[in-house]
C-alpha positions as a Markdown table, in Angstrom:
| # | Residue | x | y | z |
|---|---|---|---|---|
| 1 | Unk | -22.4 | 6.3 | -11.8 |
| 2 | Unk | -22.7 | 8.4 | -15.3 |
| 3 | Unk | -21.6 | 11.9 | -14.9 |
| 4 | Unk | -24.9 | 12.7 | -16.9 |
| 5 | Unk | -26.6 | 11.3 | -14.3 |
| 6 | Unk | -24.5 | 12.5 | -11.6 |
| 7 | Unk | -25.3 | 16.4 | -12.9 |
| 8 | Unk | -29.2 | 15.4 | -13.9 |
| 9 | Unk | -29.4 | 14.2 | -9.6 |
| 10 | Unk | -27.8 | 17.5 | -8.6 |
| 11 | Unk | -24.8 | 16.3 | -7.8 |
| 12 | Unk | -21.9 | 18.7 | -7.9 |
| 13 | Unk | -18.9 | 16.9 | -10.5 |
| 14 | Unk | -16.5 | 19.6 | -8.3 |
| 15 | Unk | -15.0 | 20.3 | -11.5 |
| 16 | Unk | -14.1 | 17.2 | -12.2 |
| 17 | Unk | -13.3 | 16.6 | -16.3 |
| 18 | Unk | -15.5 | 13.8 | -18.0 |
| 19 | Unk | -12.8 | 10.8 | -18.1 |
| 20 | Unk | -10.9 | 11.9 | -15.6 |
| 21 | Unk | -9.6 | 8.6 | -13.9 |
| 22 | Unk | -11.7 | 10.7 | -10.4 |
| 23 | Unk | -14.5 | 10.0 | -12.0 |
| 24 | Unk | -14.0 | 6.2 | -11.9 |
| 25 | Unk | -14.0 | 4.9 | -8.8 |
| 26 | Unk | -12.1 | 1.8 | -9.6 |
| 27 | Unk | -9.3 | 3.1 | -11.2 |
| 28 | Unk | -9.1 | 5.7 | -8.3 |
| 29 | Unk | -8.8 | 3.3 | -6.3 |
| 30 | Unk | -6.6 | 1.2 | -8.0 |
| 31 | Unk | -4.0 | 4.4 | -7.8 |
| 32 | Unk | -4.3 | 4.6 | -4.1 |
| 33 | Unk | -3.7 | 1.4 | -3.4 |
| 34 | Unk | -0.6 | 1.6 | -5.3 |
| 35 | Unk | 0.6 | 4.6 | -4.0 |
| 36 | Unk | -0.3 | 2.5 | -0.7 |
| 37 | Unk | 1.8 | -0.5 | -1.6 |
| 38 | Unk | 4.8 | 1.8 | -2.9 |
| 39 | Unk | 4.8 | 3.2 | 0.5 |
| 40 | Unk | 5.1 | 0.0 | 2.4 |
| 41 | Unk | 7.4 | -1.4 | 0.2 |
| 42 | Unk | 9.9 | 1.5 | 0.7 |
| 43 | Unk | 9.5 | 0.8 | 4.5 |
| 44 | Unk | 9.7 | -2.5 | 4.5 |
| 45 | Unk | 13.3 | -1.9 | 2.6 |
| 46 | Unk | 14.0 | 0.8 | 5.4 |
| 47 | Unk | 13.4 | -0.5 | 8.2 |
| 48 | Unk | 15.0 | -4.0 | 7.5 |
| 49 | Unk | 18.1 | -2.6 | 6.2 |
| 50 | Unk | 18.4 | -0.7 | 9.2 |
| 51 | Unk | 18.0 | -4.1 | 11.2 |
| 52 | Unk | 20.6 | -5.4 | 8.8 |
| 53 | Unk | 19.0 | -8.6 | 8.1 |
| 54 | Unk | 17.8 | -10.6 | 4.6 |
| 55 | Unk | 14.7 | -11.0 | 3.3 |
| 56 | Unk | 15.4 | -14.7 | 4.0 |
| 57 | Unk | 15.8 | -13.9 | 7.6 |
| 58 | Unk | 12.7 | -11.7 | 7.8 |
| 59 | Unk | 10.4 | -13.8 | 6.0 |
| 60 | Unk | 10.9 | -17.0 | 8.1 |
| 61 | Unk | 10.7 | -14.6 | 11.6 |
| 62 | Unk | 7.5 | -13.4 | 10.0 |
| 63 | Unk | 6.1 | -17.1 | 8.6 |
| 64 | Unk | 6.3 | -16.0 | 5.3 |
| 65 | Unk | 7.8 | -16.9 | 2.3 |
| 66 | Unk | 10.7 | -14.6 | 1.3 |
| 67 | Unk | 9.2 | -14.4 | -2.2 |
| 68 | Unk | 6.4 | -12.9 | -0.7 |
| 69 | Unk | 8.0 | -10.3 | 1.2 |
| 70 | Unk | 9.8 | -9.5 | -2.5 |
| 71 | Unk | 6.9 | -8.9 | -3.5 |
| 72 | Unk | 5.7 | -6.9 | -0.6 |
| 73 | Unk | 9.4 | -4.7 | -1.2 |
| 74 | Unk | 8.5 | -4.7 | -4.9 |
| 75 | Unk | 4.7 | -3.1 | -3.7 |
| 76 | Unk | 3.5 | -6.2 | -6.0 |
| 77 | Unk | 1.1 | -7.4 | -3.2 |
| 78 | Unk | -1.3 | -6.0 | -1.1 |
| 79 | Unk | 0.1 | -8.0 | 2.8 |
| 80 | Unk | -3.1 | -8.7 | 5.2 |
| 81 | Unk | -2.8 | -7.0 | 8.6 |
| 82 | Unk | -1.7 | -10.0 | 10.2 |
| 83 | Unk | 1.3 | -9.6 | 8.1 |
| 84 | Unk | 2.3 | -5.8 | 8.5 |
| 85 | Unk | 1.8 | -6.8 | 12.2 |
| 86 | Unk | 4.5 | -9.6 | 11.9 |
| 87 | Unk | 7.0 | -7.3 | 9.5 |
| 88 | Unk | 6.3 | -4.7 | 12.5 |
| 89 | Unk | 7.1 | -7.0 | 15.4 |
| 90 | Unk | 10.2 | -8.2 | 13.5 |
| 91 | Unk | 11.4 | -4.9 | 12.8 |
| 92 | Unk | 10.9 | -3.6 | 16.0 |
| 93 | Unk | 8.3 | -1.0 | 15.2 |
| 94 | Unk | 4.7 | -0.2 | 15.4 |
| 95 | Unk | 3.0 | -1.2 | 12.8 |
| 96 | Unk | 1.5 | 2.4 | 11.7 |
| 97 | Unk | 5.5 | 3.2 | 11.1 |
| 98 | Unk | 5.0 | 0.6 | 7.9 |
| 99 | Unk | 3.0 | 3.4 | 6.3 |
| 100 | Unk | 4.2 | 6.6 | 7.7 |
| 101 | Unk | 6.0 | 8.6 | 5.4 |
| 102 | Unk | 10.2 | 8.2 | 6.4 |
| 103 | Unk | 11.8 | 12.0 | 7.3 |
């Protein structure tokens, strides 16, 4: 929506600049998905090096390919929940621990 029109409906900007990227809900978006991604892919590497085991390994107890799950550690690819399940089971973790925050 136009932030003209946006202000000529009423509705409150919140103080949000014209051409602020807040303001476009695609690119918005597109951020959090990366920060999203970034986030698993830190986990991913985590967890599995905790387990001590390849990419190789993890990828074929998962039924994926191992180039995928680089690109899952690279935060390249945005996994379907059947496959942060699978990473999960592998690891031996729930899979809400793929996108927890690490302490």
């Amino acid at each position: 929506m136009d932030i003209s029109k946006m202000k000529g409906a009423g509705i409150t900007t919140l103080g949000i600049e014209e051409g602020s990227t807040a303001l476009h809900p695609q690119t918005h978006h597109f951020d959090h998905e990366l920060m999203w991604n970034h986030l698993l892919a830190s986990n991913v590497k985590h967890f599995r090096g905790l387990k001590k085991v390849s990419q190789e390994s993890l990828a074929q107890e998962c039924g994926i390919y191992r180039t995928y799950l680089s690109k899952i550690e690279t935060g390249k690819c945005n996994p379907s929940l059947s496959v942060l399940v699978a990473l999960a089971s592998a690891l031996d973790i729930l899979p809400h621990a793929l996108l927890a925050p690490l302490q």
